[in-house]
N, CA, C and O atoms as a DFTB+ gen file, in Angstrom:
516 C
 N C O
     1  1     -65.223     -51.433     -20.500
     2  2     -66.504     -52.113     -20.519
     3  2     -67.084     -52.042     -21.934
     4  3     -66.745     -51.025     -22.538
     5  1     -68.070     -53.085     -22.766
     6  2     -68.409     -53.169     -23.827
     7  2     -69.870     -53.534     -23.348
     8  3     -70.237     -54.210     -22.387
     9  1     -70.617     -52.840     -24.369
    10  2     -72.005     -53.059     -24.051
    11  2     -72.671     -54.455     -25.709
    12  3     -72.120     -54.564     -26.804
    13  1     -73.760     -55.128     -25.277
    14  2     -74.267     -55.462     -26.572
    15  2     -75.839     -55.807     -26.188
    16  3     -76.235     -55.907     -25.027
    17  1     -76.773     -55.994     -27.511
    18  2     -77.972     -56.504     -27.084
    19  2     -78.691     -56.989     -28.557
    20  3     -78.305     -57.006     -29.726
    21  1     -79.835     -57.337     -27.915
    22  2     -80.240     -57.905     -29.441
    23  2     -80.751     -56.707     -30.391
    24  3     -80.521     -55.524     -30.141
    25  1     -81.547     -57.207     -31.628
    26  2     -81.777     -56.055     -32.376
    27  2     -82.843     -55.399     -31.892
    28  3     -82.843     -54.205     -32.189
    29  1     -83.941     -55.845     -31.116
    30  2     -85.110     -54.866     -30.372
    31  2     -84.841     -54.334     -29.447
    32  3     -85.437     -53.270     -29.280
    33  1     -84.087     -54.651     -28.640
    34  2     -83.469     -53.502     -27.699
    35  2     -84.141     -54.492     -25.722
    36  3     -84.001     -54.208     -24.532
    37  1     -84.765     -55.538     -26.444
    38  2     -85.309     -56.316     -25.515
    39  2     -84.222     -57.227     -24.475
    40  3     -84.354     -57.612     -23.313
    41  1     -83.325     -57.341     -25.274
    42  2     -82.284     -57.842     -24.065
    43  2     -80.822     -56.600     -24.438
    44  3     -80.613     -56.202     -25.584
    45  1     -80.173     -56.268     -23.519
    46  2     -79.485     -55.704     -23.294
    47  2     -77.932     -56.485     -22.158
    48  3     -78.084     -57.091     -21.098
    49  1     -77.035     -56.282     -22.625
    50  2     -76.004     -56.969     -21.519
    51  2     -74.202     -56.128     -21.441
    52  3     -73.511     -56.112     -22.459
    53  1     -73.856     -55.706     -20.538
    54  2     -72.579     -55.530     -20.663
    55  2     -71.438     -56.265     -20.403
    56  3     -71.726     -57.185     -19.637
    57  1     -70.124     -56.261     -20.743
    58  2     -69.045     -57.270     -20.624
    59  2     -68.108     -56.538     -19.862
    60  3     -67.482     -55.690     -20.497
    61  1     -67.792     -56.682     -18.365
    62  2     -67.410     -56.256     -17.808
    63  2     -65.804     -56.598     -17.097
    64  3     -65.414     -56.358     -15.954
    65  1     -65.286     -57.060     -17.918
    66  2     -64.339     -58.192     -17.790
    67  2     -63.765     -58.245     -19.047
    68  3     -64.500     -57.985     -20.000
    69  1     -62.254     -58.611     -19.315
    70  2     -61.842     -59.159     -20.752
    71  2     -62.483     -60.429     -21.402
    72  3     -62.551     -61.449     -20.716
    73  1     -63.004     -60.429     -22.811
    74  2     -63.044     -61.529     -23.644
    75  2     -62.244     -62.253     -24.397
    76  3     -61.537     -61.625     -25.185
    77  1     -62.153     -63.462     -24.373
    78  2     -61.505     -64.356     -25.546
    79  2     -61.972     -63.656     -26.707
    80  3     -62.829     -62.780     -26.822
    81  1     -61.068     -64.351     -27.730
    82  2     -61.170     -63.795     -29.297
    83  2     -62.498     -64.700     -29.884
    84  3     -63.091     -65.466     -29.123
    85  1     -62.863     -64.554     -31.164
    86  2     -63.739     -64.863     -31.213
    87  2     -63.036     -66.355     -32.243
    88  3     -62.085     -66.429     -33.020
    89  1     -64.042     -67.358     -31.764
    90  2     -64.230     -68.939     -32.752
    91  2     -65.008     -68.768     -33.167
    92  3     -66.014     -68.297     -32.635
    93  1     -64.813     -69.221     -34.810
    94  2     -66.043     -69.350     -35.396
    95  2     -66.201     -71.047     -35.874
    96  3     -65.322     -71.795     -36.302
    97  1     -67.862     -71.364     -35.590
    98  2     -68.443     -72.869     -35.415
    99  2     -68.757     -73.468     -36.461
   100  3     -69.549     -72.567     -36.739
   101  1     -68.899     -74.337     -37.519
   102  2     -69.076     -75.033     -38.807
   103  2     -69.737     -75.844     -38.381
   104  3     -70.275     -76.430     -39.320
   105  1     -70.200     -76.479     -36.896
   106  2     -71.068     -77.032     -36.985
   107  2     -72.529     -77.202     -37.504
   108  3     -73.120     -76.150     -37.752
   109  1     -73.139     -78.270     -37.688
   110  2     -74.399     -78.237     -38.258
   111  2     -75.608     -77.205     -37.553
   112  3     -76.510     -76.561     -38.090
   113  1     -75.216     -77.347     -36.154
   114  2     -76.614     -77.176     -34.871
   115  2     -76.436     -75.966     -35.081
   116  3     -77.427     -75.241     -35.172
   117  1     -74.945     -75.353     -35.233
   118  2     -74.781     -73.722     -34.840
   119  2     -75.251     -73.331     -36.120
   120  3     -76.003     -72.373     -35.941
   121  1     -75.143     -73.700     -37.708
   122  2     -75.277     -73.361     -38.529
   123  2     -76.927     -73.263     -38.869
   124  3     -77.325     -72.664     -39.868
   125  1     -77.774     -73.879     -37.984
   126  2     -78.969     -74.202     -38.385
   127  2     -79.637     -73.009     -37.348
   128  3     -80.650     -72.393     -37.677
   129  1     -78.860     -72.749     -35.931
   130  2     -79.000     -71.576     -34.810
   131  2     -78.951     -70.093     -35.485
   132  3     -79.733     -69.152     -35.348
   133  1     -77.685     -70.217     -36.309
   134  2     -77.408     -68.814     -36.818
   135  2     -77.702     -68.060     -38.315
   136  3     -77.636     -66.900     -38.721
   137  1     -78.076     -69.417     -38.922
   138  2     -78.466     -69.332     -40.621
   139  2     -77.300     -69.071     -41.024
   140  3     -77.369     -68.358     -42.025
   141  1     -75.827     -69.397     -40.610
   142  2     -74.993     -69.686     -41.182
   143  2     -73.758     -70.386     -39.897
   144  3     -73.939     -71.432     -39.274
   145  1     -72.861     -69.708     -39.802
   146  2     -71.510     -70.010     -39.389
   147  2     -71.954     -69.762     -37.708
   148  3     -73.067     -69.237     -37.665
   149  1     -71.611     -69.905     -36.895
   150  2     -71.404     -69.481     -35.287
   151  2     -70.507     -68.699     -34.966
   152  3     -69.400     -69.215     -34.809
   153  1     -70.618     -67.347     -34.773
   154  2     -69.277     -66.839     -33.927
   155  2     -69.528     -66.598     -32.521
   156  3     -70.578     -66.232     -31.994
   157  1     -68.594     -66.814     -32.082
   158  2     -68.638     -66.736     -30.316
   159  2     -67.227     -66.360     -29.525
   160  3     -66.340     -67.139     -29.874
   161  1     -66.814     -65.459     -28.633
   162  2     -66.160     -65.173     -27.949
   163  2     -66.995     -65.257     -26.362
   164  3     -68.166     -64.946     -26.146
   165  1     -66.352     -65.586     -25.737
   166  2     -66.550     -65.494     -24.150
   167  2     -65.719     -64.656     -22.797
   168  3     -64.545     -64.305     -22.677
   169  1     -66.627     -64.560     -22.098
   170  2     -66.333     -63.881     -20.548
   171  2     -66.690     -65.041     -19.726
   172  3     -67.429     -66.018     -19.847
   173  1     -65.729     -64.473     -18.669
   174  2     -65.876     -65.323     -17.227
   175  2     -67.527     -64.897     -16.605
   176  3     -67.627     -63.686     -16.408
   177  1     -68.513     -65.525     -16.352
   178  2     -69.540     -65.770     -15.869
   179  2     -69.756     -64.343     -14.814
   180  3     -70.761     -63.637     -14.894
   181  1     -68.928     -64.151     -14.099
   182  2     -68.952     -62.734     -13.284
   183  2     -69.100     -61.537     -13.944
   184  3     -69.597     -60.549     -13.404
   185  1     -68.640     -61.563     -15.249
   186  2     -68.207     -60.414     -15.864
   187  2     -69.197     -60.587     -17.332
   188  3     -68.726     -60.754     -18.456
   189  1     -70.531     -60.507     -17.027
   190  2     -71.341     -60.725     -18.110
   191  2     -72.448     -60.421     -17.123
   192  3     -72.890     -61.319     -16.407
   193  1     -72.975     -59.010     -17.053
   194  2     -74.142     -58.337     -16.664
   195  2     -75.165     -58.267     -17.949
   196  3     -74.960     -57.942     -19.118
   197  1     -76.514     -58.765     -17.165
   198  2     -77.867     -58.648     -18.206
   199  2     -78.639     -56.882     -17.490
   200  3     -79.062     -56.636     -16.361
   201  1     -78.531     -55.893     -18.848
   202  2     -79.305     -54.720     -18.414
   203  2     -80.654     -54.968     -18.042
   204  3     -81.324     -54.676     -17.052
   205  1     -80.933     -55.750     -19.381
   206  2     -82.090     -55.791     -19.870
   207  2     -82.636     -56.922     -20.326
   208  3     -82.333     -57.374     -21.431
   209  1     -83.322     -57.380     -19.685
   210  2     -83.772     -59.121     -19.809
   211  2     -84.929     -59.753     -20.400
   212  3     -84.934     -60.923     -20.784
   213  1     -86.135     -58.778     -20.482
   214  2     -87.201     -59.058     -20.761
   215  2     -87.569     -59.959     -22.132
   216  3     -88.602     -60.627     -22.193
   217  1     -86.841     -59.908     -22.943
   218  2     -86.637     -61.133     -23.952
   219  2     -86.078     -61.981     -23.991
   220  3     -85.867     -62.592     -25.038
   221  1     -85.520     -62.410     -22.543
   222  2     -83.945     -63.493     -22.993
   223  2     -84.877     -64.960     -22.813
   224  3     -85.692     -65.251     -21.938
   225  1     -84.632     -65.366     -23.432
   226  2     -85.060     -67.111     -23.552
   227  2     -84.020     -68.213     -23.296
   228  3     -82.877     -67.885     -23.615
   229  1     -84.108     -68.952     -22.992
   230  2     -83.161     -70.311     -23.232
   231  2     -83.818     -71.215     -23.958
   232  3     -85.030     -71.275     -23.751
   233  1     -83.209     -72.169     -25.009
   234  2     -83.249     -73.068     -25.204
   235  2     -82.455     -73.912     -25.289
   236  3     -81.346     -73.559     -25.688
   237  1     -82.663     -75.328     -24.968
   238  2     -81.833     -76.191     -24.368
   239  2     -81.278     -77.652     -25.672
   240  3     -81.577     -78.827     -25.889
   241  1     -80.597     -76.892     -26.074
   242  2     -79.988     -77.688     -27.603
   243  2     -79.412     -79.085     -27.201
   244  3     -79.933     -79.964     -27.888
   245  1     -78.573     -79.527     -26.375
   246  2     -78.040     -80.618     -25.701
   247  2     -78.445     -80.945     -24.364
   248  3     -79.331     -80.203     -23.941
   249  1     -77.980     -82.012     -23.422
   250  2     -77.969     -81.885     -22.158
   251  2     -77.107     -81.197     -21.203
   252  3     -77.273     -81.076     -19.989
   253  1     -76.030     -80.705     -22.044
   254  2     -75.367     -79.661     -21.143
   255  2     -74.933     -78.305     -22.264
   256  3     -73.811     -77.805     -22.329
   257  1     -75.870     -77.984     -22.907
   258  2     -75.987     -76.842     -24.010
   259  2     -77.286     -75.682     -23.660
   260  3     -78.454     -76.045     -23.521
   261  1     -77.010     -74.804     -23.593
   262  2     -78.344     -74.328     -23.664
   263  2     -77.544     -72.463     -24.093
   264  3     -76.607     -71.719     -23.801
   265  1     -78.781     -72.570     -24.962
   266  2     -78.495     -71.308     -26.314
   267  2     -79.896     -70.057     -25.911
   268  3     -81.108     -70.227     -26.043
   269  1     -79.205     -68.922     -25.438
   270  2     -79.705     -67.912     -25.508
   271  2     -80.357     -66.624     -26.355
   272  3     -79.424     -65.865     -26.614
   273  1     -81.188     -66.278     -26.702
   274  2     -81.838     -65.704     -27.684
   275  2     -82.591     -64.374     -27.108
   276  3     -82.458     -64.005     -25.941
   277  1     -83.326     -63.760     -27.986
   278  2     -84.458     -62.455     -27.749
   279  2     -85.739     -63.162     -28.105
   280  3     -85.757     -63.420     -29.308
   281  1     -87.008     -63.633     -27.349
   282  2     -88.047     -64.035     -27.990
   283  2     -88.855     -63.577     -28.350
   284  3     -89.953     -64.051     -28.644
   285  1     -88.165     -61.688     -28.450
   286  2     -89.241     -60.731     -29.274
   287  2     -88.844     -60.661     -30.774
   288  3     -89.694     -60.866     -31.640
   289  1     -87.075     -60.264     -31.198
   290  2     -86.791     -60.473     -32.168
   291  2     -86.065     -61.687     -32.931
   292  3     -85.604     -61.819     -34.065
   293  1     -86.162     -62.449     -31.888
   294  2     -85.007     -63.640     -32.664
   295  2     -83.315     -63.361     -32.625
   296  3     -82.697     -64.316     -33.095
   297  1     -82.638     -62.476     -32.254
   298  2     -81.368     -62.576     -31.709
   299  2     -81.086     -63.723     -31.342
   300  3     -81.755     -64.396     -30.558
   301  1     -79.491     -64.231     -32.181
   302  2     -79.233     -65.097     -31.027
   303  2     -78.108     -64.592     -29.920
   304  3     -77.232     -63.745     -30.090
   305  1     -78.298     -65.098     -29.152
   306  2     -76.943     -63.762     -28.058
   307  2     -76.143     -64.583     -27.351
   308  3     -75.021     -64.103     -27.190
   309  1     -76.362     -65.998     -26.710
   310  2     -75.276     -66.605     -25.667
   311  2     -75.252     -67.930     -26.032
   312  3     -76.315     -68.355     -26.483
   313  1     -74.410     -68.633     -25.966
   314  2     -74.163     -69.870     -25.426
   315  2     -73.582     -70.524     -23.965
   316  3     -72.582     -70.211     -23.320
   317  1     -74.464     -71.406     -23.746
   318  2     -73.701     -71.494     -21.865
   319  2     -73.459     -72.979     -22.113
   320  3     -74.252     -73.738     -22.670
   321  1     -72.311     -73.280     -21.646
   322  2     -72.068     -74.440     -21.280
   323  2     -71.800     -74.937     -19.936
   324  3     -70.724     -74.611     -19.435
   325  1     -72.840     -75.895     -19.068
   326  2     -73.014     -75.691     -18.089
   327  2     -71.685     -76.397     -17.048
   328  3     -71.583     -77.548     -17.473
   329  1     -71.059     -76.283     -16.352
   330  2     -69.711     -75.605     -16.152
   331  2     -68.318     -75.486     -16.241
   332  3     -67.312     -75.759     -15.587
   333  1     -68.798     -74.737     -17.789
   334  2     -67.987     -74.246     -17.896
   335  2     -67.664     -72.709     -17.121
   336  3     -68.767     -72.165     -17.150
   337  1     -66.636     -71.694     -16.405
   338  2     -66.543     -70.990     -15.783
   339  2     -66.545     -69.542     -16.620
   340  3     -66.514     -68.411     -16.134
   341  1     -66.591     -69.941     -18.070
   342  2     -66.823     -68.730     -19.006
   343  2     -68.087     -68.782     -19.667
   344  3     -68.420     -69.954     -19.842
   345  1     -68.967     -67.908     -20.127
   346  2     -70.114     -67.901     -20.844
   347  2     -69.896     -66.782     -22.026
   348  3     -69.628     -65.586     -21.923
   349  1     -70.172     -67.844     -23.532
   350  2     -70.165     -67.144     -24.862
   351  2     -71.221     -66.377     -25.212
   352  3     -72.395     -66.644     -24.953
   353  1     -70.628     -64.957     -26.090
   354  2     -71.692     -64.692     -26.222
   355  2     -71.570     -64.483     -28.201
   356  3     -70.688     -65.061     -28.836
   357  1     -72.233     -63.911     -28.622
   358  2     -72.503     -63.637     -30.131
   359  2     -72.157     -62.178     -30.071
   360  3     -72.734     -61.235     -29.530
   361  1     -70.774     -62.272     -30.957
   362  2     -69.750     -60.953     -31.130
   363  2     -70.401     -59.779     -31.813
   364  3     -70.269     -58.556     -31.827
   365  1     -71.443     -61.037     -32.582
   366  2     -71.956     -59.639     -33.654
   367  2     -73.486     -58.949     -33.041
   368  3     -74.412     -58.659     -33.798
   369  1     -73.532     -58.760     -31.536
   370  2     -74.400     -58.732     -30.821
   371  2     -73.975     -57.324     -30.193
   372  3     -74.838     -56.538     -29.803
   373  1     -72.534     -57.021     -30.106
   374  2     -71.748     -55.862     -29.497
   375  2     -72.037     -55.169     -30.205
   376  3     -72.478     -55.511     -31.303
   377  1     -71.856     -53.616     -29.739
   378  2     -71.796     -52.635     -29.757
   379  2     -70.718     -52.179     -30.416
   380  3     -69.781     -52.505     -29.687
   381  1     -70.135     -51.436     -31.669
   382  2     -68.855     -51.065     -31.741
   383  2     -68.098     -49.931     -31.225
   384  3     -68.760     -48.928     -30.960
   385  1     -66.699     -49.890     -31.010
   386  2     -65.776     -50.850     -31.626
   387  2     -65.846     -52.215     -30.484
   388  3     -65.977     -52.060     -29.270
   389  1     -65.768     -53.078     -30.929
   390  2     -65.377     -54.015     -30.115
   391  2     -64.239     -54.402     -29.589
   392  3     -64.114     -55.152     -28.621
   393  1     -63.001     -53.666     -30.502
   394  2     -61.660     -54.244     -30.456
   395  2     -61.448     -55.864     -30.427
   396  3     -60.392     -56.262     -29.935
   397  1     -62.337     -56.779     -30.898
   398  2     -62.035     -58.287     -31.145
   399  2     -61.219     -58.620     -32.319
   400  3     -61.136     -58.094     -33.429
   401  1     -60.586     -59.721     -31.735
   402  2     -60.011     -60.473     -32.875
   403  2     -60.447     -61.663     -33.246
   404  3     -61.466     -62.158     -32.765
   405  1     -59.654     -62.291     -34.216
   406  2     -60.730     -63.797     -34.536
   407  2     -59.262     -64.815     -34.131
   408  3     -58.080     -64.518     -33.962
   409  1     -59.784     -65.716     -34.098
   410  2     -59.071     -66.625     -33.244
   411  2     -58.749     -68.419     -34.424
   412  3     -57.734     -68.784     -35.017
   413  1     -59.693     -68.870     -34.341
   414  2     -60.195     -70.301     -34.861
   415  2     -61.422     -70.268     -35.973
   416  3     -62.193     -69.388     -36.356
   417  1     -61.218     -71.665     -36.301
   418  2     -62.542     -72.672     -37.336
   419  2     -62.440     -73.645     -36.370
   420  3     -61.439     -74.273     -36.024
   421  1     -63.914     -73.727     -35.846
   422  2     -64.106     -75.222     -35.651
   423  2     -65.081     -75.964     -36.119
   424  3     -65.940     -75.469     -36.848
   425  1     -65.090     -77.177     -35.790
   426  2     -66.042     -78.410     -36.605
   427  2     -65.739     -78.089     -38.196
   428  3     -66.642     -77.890     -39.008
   429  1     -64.142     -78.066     -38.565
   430  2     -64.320     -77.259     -40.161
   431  2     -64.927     -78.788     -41.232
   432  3     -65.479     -78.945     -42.322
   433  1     -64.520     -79.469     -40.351
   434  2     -64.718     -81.004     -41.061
   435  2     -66.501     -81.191     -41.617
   436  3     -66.776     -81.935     -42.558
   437  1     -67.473     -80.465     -40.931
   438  2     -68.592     -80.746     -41.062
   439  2     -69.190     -79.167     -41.679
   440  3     -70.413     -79.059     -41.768
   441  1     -68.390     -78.070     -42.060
   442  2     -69.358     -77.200     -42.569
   443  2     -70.102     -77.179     -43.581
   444  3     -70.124     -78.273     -44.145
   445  1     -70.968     -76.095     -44.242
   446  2     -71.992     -76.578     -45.179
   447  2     -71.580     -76.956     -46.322
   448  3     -70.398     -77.285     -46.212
   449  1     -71.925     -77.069     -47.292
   450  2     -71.345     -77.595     -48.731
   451  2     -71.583     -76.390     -49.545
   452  3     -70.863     -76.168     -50.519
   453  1     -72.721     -75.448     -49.154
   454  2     -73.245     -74.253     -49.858
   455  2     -71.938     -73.103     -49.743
   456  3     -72.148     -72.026     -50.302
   457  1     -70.756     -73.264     -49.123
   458  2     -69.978     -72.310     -48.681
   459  2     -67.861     -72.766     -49.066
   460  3     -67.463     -73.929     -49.117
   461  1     -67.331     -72.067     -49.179
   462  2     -65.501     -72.232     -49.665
   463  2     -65.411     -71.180     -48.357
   464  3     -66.051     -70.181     -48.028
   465  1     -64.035     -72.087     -47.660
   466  2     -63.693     -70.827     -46.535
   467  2     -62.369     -70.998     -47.173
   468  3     -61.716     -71.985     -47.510
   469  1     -62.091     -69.073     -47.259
   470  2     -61.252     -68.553     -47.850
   471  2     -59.649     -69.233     -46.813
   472  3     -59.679     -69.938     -45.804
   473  1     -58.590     -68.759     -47.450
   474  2     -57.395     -68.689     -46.335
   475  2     -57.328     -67.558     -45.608
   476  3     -57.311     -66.454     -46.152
   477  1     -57.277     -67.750     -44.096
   478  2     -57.009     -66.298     -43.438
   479  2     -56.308     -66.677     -42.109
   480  3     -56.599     -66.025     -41.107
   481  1     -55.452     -67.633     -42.033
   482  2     -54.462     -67.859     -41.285
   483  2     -55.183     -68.257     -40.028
   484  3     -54.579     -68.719     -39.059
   485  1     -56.340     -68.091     -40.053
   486  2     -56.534     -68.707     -38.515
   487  2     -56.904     -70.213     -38.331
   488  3     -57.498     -70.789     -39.242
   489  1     -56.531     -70.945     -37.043
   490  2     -56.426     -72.019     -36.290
   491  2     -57.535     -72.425     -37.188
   492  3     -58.499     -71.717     -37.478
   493  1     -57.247     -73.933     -37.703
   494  2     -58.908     -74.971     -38.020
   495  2     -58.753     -76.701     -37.284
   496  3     -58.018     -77.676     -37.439
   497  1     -59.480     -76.464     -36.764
   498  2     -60.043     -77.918     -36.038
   499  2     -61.128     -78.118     -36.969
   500  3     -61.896     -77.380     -37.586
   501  1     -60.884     -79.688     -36.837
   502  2     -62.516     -80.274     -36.972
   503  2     -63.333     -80.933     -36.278
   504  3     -64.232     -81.724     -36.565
   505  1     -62.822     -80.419     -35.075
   506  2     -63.716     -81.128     -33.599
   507  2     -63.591     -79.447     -32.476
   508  3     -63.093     -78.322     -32.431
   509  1     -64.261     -80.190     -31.927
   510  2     -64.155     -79.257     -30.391
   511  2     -62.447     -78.851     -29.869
   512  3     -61.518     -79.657     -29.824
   513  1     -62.404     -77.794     -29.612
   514  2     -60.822     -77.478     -28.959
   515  2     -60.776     -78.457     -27.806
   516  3     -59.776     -78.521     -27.091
């Protein structure tokens, strides 16, 4: 089991279940969500317990997007895509060690101009997997 939460301690969640590796997003929306890049790994929907909830917010970025946060400190913590049967969360939200690996680039076609992504052998799309 892996625990994570935001930085005030206002949402809290454990991962109770194995995660995918983590993708990281070049999109614009995620880049403008995270003040930079998106990383996200996911659990199956069962296996993603909230301890501690009292800050969790949604906001609803698309019509089938909606991005999870702390609305005490600004964390960002989940992405849900509505059904999909896994729900992402923000890796750098865990607790260490995490034991994650990194996986992908996606949307590499649209990342910022302010940034050079180095070579590091992992998968690049420039769309959605």
């Amino acid at each position: 089991m892996k625990s994570g939460g935001c930085l005030c301690g206002a949402v809290r969640y454990e991962l109770r279940g194995a995660s995918t590796s983590v993708t990281y997003c070049h999109c614009a929306m995620c880049r403008r969500w995270h003040g930079h890049v998106g990383a996200y790994a996911a659990v199956d929907r069962e296996d993603l317990a909230l301890v501690e909830e009292r800050g969790l917010k949604w906001h609803s970025s698309s019509s089938n997007v909606r991005r999870g946060f702390c609305a005490e400190c600004g964390s960002c913590l989940f992405f849900d895509t509505a059904g999909d049967p896994k729900l992402a969360f923000c890796p750098g939200t865990l607790d260490e060690p995490t034991n994650l690996r990194s996986k992908a680039h996606i949307f590499v076609a649209s990342k910022g101009d302010y940034y050079a992504m180095a070579e590091d052998g992992l998968l690049r799309l420039d769309g959605s997997p």
